[in-house]
C-alpha positions as CSV (number, residue, x, y, z in Angstrom):
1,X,-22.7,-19.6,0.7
2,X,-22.9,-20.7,4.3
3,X,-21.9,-17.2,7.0
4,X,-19.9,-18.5,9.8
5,X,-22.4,-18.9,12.9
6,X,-20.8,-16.7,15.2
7,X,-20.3,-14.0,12.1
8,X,-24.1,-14.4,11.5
9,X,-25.7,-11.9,14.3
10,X,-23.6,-9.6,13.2
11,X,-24.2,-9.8,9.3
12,X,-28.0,-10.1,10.1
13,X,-28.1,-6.4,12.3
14,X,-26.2,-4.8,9.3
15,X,-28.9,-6.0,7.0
16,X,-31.6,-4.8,9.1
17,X,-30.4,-1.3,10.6
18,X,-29.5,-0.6,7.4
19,X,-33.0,-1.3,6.0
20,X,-35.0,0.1,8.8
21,X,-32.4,3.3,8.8
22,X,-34.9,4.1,6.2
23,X,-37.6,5.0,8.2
24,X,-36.0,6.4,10.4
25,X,-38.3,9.7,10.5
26,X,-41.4,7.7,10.3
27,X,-43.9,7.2,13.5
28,X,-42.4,4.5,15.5
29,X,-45.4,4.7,18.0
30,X,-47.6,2.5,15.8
31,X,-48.1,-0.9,16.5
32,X,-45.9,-3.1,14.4
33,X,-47.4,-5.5,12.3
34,X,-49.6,-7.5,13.7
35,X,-47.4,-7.9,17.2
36,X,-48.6,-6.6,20.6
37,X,-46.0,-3.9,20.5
38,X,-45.1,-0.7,19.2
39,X,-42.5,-0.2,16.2
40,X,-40.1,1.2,18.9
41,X,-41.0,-1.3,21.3
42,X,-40.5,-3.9,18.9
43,X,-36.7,-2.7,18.7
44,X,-36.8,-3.1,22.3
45,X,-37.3,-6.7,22.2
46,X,-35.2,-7.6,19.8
47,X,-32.5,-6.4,21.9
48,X,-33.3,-8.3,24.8
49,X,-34.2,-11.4,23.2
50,X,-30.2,-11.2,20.9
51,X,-28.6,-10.5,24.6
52,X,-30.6,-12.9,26.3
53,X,-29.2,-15.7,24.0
54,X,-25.4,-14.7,24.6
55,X,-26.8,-15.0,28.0
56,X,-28.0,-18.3,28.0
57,X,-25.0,-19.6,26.4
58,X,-22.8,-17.7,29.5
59,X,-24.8,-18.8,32.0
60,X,-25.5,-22.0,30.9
61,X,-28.5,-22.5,34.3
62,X,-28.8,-25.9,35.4
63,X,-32.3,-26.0,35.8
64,X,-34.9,-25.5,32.3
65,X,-35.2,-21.3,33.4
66,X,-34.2,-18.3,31.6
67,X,-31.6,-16.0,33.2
68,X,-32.3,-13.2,35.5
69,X,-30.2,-10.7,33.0
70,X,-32.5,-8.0,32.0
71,X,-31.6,-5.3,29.3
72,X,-33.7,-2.7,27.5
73,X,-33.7,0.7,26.2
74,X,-34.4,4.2,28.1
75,X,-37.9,5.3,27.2
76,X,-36.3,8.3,25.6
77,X,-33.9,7.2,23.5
78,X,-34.3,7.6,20.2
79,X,-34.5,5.5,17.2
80,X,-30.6,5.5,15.9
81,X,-30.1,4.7,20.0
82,X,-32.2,1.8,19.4
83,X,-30.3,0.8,16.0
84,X,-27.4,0.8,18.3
85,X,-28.8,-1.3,20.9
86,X,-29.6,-4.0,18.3
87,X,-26.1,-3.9,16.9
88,X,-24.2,-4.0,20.6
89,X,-26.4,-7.1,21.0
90,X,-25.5,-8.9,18.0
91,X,-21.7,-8.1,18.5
92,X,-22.5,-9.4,22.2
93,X,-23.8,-12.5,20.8
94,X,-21.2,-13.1,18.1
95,X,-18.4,-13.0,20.4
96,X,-19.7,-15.0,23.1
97,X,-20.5,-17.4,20.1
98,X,-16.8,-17.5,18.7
99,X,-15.7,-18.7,22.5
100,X,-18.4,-21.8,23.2
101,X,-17.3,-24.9,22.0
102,X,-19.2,-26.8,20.4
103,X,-20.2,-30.0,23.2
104,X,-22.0,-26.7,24.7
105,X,-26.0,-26.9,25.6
106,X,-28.2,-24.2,26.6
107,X,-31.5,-23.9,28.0
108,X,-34.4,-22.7,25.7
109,X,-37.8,-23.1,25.7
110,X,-38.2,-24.3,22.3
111,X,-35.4,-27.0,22.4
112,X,-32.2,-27.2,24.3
113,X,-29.8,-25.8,22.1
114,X,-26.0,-25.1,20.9
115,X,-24.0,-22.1,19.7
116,X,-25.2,-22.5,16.3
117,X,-28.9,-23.1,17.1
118,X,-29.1,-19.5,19.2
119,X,-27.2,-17.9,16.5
120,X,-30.3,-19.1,14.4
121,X,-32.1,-17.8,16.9
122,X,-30.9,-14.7,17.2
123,X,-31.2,-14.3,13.1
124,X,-34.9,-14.9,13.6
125,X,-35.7,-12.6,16.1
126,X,-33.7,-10.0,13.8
127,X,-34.7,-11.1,10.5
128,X,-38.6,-11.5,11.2
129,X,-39.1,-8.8,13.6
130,X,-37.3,-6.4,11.2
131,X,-40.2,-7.7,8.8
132,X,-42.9,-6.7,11.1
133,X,-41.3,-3.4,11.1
134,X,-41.0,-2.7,7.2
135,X,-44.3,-3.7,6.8
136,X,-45.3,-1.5,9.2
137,X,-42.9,1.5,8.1
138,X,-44.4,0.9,4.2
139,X,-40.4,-0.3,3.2
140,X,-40.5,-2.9,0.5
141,X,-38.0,-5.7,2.5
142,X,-37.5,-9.8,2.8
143,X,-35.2,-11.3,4.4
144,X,-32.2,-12.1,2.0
145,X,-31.9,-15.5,1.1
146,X,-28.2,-15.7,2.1
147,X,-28.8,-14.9,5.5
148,X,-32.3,-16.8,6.0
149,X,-31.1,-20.1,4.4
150,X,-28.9,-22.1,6.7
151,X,-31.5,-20.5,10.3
152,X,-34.3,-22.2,8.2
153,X,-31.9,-25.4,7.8
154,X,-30.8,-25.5,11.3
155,X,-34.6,-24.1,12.7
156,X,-37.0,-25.0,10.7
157,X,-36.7,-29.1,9.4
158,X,-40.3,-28.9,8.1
159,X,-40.3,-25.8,5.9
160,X,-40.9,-25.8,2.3
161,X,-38.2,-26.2,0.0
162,X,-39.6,-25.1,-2.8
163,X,-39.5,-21.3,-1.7
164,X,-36.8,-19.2,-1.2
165,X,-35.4,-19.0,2.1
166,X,-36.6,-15.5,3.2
167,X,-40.0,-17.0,2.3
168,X,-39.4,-20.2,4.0
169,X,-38.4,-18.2,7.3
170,X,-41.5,-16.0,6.9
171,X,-43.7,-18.8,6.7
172,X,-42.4,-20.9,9.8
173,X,-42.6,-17.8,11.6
174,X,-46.5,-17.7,11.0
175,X,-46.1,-14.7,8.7
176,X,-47.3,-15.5,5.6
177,X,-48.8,-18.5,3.5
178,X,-46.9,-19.7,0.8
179,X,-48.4,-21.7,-2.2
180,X,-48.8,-25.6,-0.9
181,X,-48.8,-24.0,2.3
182,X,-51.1,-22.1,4.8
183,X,-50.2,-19.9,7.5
184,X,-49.8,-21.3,10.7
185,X,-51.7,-19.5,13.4
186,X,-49.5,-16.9,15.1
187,X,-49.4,-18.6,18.2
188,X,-49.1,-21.9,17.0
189,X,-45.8,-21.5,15.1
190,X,-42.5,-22.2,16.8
191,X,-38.6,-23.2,15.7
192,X,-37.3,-26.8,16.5
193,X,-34.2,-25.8,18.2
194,X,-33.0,-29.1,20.0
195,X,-29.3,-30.3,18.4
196,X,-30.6,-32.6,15.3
């Protein structure tokens, strides 16, 4: 079953805030996976990143740049605060989503893209990072298959589809190798996000 693009941010932070809810009590000082950041650092990002794609979309710059809109978390807040964060950005995203027609483009490194394609992106950053984070936090999690399939459709042309889809996205996000398939380096990996 396909999820509505502009419904998808919001389906994706449910998934994952309930999932990292878990660990809620756990260290979140730690380094997450094997990113440069912290576990609550981590959360950090994936809130800027969600916002900063509603914000491409609004702003829509005429020149290849990203927008000067800058968001984050108080040092101090704690981890529900950050749960919350995540979930205001993903409602940010789906409604500016629900409002951009579809003839719109947007600037993004990776591929100049349309509402659908940073709704993908969006569910990466969420899905993959909340990944890091379970691995991290010893909670036993992969992204669901309904949510992962149509990003890796829309994101990923070259994945294997042989795998389920919370594989697939794993594995063109350099975070595992599947059978058939080695890991790409970490920095080496990146989505297609241009309008196929």
């Amino acid at each position: 079953m396909t999820i509505p693009w502009p419904d998808l941010p919001t389906a994706v932070a449910d998934e994952i805030i309930g999932v990292l809810d878990k660990g809620v009590d756990q260290d979140w000082s730690r380094q997450a996976g094997d990113t440069a950041w912290t576990a609550w650092q981590l959360l950090d990002h994936i809130t800027l990143a969600v916002t900063g794609y509603a914000g491409l979309l609004i702003a829509r710059p005429d020149t290849p740049r990203y927008i000067a809109l800058r968001t984050g978390n108080d040092r101090n807040a704690s981890i529900p605060e950050r749960f919350e964060s995540i979930k205001i950005a993903s409602t940010l995203l789906s409604h500016t989503l629900r409002v951009t027609g579809p003839e719109v483009r947007a600037y993004h490194s990776w591929g100049t893209s349309d509402a659908a394609g940073f709704s993908a992106m969006g569910a990466v950053e969420m899905l993959v990072h909340a990944h890091d984070l379970t691995r991290t936090l010893n909670l036993d999690w992969t992204p669901p298959d309904d949510l992962a399939a149509q990003v890796v459709e829309r994101l990923f042309p070259n994945a294997p589809t042989d795998q389920p889809a919370g594989l697939a996205l794993l594995w063109g996000c350099g975070r595992i190798a599947l059978p058939g398939h080695a890991q790409f380096p970490r920095e080496r990996w990146q989505w297609y996000g241009e309008v196929r």
